[in-house]
N, C-alpha and C positions, 0 to 999 in steps of 0.2 A: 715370822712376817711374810712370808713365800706364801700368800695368800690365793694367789693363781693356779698355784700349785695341787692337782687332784688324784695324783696317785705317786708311788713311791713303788717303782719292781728293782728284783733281784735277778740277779743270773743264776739259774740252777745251778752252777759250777762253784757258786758263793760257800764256805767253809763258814761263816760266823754271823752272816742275814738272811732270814727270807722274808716276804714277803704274803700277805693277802687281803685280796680286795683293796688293794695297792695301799693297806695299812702295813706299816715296815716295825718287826719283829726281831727277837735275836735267835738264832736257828733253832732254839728246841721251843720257841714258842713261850719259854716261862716270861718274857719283858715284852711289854708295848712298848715300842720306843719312839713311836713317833705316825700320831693318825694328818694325813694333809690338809691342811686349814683350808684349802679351796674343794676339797668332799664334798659331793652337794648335796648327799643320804640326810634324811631330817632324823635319822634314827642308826642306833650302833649298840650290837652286841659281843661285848667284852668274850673271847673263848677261854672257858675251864681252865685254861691249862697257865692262863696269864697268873703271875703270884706278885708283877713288881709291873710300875707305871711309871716313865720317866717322865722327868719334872716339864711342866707345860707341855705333854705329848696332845694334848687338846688345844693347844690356842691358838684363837682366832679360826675355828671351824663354825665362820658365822652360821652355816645351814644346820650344825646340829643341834638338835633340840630334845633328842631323849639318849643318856647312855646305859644298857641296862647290861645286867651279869645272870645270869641263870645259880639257883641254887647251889647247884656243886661247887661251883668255882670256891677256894677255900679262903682267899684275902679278901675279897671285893664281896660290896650287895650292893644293890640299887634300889630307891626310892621315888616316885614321879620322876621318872628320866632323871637321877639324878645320881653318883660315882661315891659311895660311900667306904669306909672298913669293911670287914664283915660283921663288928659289932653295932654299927650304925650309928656310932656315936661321935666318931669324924666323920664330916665332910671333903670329900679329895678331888670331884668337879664337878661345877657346875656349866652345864651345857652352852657353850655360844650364844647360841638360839633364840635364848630365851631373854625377855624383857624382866621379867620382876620376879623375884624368889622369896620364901619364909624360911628363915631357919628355926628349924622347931626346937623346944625346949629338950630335947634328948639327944641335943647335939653340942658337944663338949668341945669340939677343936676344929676349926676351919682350915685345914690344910694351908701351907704357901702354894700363892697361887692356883690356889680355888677355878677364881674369878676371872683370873687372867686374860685378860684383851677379849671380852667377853661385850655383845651388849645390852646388857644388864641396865637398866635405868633406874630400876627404885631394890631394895634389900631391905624383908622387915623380919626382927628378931620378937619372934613370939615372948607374951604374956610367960615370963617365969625361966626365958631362958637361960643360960649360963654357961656360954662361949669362949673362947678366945682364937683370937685370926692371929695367923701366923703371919711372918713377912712377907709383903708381896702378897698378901688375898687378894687384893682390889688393885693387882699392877695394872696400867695401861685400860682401864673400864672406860674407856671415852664417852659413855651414854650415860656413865653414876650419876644421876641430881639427886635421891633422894634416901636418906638413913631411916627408917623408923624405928626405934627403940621401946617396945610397949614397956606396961608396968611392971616393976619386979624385975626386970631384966637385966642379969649382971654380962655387959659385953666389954672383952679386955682387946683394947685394939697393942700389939705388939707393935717394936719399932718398923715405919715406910709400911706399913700394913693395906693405908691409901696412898698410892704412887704415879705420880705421870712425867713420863721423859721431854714430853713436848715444853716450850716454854708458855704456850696455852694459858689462861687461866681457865680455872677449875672450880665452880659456883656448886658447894653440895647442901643440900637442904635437910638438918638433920632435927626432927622430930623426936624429944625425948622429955622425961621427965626432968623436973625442975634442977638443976642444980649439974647434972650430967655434963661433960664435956671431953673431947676426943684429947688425948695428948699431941701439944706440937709431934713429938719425937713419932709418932703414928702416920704424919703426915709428908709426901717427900712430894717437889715439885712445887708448881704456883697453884694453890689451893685455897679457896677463902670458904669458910665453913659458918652456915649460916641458919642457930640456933631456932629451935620455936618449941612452945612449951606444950602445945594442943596441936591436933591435928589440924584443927578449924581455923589454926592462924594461917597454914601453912600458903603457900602462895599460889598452888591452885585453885586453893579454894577463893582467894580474895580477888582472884581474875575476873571469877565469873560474876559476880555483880558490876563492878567496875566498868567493864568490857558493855553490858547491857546497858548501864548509864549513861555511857558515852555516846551508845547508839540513839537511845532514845534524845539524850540532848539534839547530835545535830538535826534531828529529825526536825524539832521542835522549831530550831532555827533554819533548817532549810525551809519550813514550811512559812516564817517570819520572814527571810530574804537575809537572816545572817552567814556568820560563817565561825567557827569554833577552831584552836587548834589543840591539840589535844599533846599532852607530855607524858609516856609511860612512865608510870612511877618505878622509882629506881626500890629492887629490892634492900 
């Protein structure tokens, strides 16, 4: 949460850390142990030599936006700025940064804490994929509104997988085929989850007529000498 936070240095004299480009390291370099959530770099390359990443060593680096690994590196690959295995087939971060992500069908396991305090607003899981989020994928995503789950798609949400400590409530919009639904045990906090069978139900889309009808009414009636009040309909 030391979000102000934009470098982390060592004392050369240090026996067990160092340090660079004020990301903090364990001295032979093989662990990330920790990149500063206030970094303002919109971009970050993983060195070779890293084999182990410590749990949320990304979170809350709202400025980053791409993590990439260069070939050699032997545990890690990267994807559209994105912190994979080297097999590609976990996901292990997804960047601050960024607003909306796909997880693609050749992604088998969403790391805990993927996601983590990230602002992320919408997550669609591709056409055919077959997932499962670990605890804590989605801790603390304060921007989540919206789930897409296309067709075919087998997503296994684990226990607290969606999590918020605040006492907040928490509106997420999830977009899935018919019959689909998240388990309570998946969800930790005040979270109300709120089902739609089509994309075209969902409630962006039903703003934007709504929102035009209402303009055009009071027009109608300003232009008559009335007056209109208007009730946003409760999702």
């Amino acid at each position: 949460g030391c979000t102000s936070l934009t470098a982390i240095n060592v004392a050369e004299g240090n026996t067990a850390y160092v340090s660079e480009n004020g990301v903090l390291f364990n001295k032979s370099k093989t662990s990330l142990i920790q990149y500063p959530a206030g970094k303002t770099d919109s971009a970050y390359t993983i060195p070779d030599s890293v084999t182990y990443i410590g749990y949320d060593a990304f979170l809350s680096a709202d400025s980053l936006k791409s993590i990439e690994v260069s070939g050699n590196n032997p545990n890690f690959s990267s994807r559209s700025g994105c912190l994979y295995d080297k097999t590609g087939m976990t996901l292990r971060v997804c960047p601050a940064g960024l607003g909306t992500f796909t997880v693609g069908k050749d992604v088998a396991w969403v790391y805990s804490g993927a996601f983590s305090g990230n602002n992320l607003n919408e997550v669609v899981f591709s056409e055919g994929a077959s997932a499962t989020l670990g605890e804590g994928a989605f801790y603390d995503c304060m921007n989540l509104k919206k789930i897409v789950i296309e067709s075919n798609a087998n997503v296994v949400f684990n226990v607290a997988s969606i999590g918020f400590l605040d006492s907040e409530k928490h509106t997420i919009y999830v977009v899935a085929p018919e019959g689909y639904t998240i388990p309570e045990s998946a969800l930790y906090g005040n979270i109300e989850i709120v089902y739609s069978e089509h994309p075209s139900d969902s409630e962006d889309c039903k703003e934007f007529p709504i929102i035009y009808v209402v303009i055009g009414a009071i027009a109608v009636l300003a232009l008559a000498g009335g007056a209109i009040v208007v009730k946003k309909r409760k999702a």
